[in-house]
C-alpha positions in Angstrom: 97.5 108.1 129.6 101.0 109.6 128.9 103.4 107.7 130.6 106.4 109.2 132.3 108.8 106.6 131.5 109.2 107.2 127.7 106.6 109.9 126.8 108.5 109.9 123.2 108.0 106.6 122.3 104.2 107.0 123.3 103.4 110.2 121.1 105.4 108.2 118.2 102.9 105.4 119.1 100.3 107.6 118.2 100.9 108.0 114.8 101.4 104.3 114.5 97.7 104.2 115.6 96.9 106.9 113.4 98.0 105.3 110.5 96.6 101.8 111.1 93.2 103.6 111.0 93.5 104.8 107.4 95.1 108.2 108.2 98.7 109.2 105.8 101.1 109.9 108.7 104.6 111.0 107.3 107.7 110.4 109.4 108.6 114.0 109.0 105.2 114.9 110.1 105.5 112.5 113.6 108.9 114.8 113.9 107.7 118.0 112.8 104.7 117.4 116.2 107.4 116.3 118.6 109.4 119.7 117.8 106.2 121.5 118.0 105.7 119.8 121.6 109.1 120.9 122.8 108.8 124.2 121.7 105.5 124.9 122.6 106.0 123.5 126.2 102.0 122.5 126.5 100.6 122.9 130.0 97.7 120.6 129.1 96.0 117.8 126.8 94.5 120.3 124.5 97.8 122.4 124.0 99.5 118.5 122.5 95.7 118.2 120.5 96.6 121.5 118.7 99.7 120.8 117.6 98.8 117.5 116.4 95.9 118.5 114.3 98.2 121.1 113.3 101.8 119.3 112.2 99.8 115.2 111.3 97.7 117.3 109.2 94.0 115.2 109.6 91.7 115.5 106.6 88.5 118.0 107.6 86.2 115.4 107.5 88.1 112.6 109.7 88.3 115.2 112.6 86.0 113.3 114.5 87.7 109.6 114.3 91.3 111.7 114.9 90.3 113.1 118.3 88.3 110.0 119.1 91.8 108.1 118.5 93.6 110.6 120.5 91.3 110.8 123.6 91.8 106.8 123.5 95.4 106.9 123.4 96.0 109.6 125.9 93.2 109.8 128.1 92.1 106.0 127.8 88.9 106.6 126.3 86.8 104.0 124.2 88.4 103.6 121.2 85.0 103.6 118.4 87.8 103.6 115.6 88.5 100.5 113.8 92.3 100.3 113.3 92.4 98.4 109.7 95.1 96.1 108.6 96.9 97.1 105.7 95.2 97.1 102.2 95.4 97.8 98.7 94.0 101.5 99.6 96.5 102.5 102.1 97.9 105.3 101.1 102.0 104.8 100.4 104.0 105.8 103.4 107.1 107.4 103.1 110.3 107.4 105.2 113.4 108.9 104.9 117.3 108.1 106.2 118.0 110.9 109.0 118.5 109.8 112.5 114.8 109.4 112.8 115.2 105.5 111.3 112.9 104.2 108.9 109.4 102.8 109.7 109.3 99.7 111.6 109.7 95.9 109.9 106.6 94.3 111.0 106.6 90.6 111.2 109.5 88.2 109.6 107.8 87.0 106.4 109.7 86.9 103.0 108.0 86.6 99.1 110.1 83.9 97.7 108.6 84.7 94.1 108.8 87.6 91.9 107.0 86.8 88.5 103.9 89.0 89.3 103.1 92.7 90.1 100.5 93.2 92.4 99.7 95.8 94.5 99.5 94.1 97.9 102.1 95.1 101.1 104.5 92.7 101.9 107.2 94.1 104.3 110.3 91.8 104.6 114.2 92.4 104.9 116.8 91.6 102.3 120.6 90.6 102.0 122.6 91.2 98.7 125.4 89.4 97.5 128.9 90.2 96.0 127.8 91.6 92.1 130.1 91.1 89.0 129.0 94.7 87.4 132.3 95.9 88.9 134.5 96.6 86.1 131.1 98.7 84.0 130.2 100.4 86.8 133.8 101.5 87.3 134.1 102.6 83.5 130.7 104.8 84.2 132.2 106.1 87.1 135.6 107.4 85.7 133.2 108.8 82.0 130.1 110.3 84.5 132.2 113.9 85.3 132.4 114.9 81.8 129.3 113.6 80.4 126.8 114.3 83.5 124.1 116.8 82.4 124.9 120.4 83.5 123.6 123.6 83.9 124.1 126.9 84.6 125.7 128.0 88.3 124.8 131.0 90.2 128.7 132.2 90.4 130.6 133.9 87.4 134.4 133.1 86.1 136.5 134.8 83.8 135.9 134.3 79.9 137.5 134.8 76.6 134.3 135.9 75.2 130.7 136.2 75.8 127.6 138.4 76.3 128.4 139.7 79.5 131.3 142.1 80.3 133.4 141.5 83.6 133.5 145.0 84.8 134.6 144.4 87.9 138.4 142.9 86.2 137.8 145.8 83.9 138.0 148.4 86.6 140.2 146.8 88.2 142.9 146.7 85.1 142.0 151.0 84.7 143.1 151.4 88.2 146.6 150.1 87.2 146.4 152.0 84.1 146.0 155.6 85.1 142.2 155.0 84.2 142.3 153.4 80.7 140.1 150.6 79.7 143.2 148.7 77.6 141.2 145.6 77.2 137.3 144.2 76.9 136.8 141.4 79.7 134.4 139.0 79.8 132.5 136.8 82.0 129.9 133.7 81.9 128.4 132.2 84.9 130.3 128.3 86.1 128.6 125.2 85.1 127.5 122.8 87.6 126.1 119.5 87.3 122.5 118.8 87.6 121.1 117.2 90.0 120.4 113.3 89.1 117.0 111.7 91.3 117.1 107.8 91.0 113.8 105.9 92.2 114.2 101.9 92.0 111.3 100.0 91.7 112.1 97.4 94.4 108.4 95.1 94.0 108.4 91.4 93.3 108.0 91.4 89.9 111.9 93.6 89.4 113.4 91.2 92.2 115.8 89.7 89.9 117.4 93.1 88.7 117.0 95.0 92.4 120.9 94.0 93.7 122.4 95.6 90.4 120.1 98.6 90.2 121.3 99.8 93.9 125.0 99.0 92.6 124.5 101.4 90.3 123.3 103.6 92.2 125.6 103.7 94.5 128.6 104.1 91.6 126.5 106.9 91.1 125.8 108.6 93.8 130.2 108.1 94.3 130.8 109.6 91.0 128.1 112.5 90.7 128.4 115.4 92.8 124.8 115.7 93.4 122.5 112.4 93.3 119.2 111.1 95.7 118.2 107.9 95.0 114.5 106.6 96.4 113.2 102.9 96.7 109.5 102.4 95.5 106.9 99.8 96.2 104.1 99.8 98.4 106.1 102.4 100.5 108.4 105.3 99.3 112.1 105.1 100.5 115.0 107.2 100.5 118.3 106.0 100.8 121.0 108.5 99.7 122.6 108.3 102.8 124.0 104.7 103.0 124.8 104.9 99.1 127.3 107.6 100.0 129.3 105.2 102.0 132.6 104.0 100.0 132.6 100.2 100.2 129.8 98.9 98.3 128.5 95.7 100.3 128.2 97.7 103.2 126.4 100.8 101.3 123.7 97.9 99.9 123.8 96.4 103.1 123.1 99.4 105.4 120.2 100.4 102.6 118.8 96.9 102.9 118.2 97.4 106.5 116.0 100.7 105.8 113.4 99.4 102.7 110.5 97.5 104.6 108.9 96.9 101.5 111.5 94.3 98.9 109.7 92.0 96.7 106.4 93.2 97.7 103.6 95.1 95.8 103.6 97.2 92.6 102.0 100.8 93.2 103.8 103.4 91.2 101.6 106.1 91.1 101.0 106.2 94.7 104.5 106.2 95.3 105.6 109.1 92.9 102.1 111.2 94.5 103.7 110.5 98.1 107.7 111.5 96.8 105.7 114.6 95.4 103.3 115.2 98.5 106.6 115.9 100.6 107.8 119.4 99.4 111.3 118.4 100.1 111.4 115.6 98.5 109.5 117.4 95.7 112.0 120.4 95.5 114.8 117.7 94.8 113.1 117.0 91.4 113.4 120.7 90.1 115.7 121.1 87.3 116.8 117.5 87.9 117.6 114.6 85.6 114.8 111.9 87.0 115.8 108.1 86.2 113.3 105.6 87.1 114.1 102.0 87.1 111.1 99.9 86.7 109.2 97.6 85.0 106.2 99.6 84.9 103.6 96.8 85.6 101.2 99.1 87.5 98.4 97.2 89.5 96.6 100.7 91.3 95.0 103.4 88.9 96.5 104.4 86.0 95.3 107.4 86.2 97.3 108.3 89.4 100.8 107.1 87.5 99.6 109.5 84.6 98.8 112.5 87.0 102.2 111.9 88.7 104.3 111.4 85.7 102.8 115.0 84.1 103.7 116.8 87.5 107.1 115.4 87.4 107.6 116.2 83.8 106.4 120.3 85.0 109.3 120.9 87.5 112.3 118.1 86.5 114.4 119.3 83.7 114.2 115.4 82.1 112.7 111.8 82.6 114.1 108.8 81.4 112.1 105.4 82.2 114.4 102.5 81.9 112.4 99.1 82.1 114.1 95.5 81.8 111.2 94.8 78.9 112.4 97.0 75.8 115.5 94.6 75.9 113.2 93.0 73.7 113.9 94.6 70.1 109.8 94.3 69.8 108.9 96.2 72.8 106.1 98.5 72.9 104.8 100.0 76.1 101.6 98.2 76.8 100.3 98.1 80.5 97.6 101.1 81.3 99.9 103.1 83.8 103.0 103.0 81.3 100.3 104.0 78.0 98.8 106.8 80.2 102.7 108.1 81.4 104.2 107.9 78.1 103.7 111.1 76.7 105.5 113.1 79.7 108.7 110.6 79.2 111.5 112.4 77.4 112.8 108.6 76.8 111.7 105.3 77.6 114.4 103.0 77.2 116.3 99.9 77.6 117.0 99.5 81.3 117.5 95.4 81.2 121.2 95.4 82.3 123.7 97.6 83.7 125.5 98.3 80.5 122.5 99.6 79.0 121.1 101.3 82.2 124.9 103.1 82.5 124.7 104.3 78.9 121.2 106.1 78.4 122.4 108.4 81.3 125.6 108.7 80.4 123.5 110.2 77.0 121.2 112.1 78.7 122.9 115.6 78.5 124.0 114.9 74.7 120.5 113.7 73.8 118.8 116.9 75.7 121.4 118.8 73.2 
């Protein structure tokens, strides 16, 4: 039954149930049914049925298990739907840092070792100590302005040559010369910079390298004018919002609180398909310089990583892959996810310390050239 104390927190308790039964429940979605709620202003069960099978978006075929779940949860019926724990299969949640919060932590447990990729869920919490990349990270923040990739803006400024002619200067200057064109003006559209998306592998086997890959991040995301910055494991996280915060310990510590997922699993490909199954996560990526800090020691289907990869490689404008192994002068890429997503990389390259991480982007736009 809907209780009248906190009728909120028991529609957001639905898609908690919803997703413990298999079903991919995005926070965005849970928010997108409450708005529909409000708006709508349902006068009876069936009105807040409608808008859910509308907004949580049930596949055709699980109709029946969704409104069996839903007649258990608000009418008290007999629940016939077996709520599974987490598994390998579960699709990748994702969850985003608005007001909304992150997913819930659930339970206290923490994975002490990192030396293996697997593809299990492990949710725990994580604290980060004081890092000694200061003085790099400065030097990439004071050379980022004028070597950040750039494109082309949408407003025009004056120029001493090019194709287009700034007739509007032009007409102005005849006004104020009894209607002579003295002199050909000319215009070219601003640059801007391009949009740089960061997604951090955060699983057990890149635990070691995790604390200096968010300081990085954050130096970025101070220095660029336009960066988003995502957490991947066995869940997709974003965490722009904390990075934008000016003291560092309290950026990394304010992002720690949000991933539910450090030192846990290894699915790749299931988290780039869920950052590119929400559209506006997905429209962050066009005409944007991707980074992706990882190992790439994919455990799921390679096949899934490949598909991903080549649909990222469609709509971003570049993709580096920077992985802590091809420090190693020998390095080739030789796990079945990395082999399969190779050929849609514009570089895959040394990512196995800060210095090295801070200098392939800094050569991104000169390397495009």
């Amino acid at each position: 039954m809907i209780t009248a104390t906190d009728p909120v927190a028991h529609f957001v308790a639905f898609a908690g149930r919803l997703r413990r039964a298999g079903f991919a429940v995005a926070p965005e979605q849970t928010m997108a049914w409450l708005a529909a709620i409000e708006l709508l202003g349902p006068t009876s069960i069936e009105d807040i049925r409608r808008a859910a099978r509308a907004t949580l978006a049930p596949p055709p075929d699980r109709f029946a298990d969704f409104d069996a779940l839903f007649d258990a949860h608000f009418l008290g019926a007999q629940n016939l739907v077996t709520e599974a724990e987490p598994s390998e299969d579960e699709p990748i949640r994702a969850a985003e840092d608005s007001a909304a919060g992150p997913e819930p932590m659930f339970g206290d447990e923490t994975r002490e070792s990192g030396a293996q990729a697997t593809s299990a869920e492990l949710l725990s919490a994580r604290r980060f100590a004081s890092g000694s990349e200061g003085e790099t990270l400065r030097r990439f923040a004071r050379a980022l302005p004028a070597r950040a990739p750039m494109r082309q803006g949408y407003r025009w400024r004056s120029a001493r040559a090019g194709r287009g002619a700034d007739a509007r200067r032009m007409l102005r200057d005849a006004m104020r010369n009894a209607g002579e064109f003295v002199r050909l003006r000319h215009r070219k559209r601003r640059l801007r910079q391009r949009r740089i998306v960061v997604l951090i592998d955060v699983s057990g086997s890149m635990k070691e390298r995790t604390q200096s890959h968010l300081a990085f991040a954050h130096a970025l995301t101070r220095a660029a004018a336009s960066v988003e910055v995502f957490t991947m494991g066995t869940r997709l996280t974003r965490i722009t919002r904390p990075l934008r915060l000016r003291n560092r310990e309290q950026a990394l510590g304010t992002a720690s609180s949000l991933v539910a997922d450090w030192d846990g699993g290894t699915r790749i490909g299931d988290a780039l398909n869920a950052f590119l199954a929400v559209p506006r996560f997905a429209a962050l990526a066009r005409g944007a310089a991707l980074v992706v800090l990882s190992d790439g020691l994919e455990r799921g289907d390679p096949t899934a990583m490949s598909d991903a990869v080549a649909r990222l490689a469609r709509i971003a404008w570049r993709i580096i892959w920077l992985t802590p192994l091809a420090a190693d002068p020998g390095f080739e890429a030789r796990t079945a996810g990395l082999v399969a997503a190779r050929p849609y990389l514009d570089k895959l390259g040394d990512g196995g310390s800060i210095d090295s991480i801070c200098t392939n982007v800094l050569d991104m736009a000169s390397e495009a050239a």
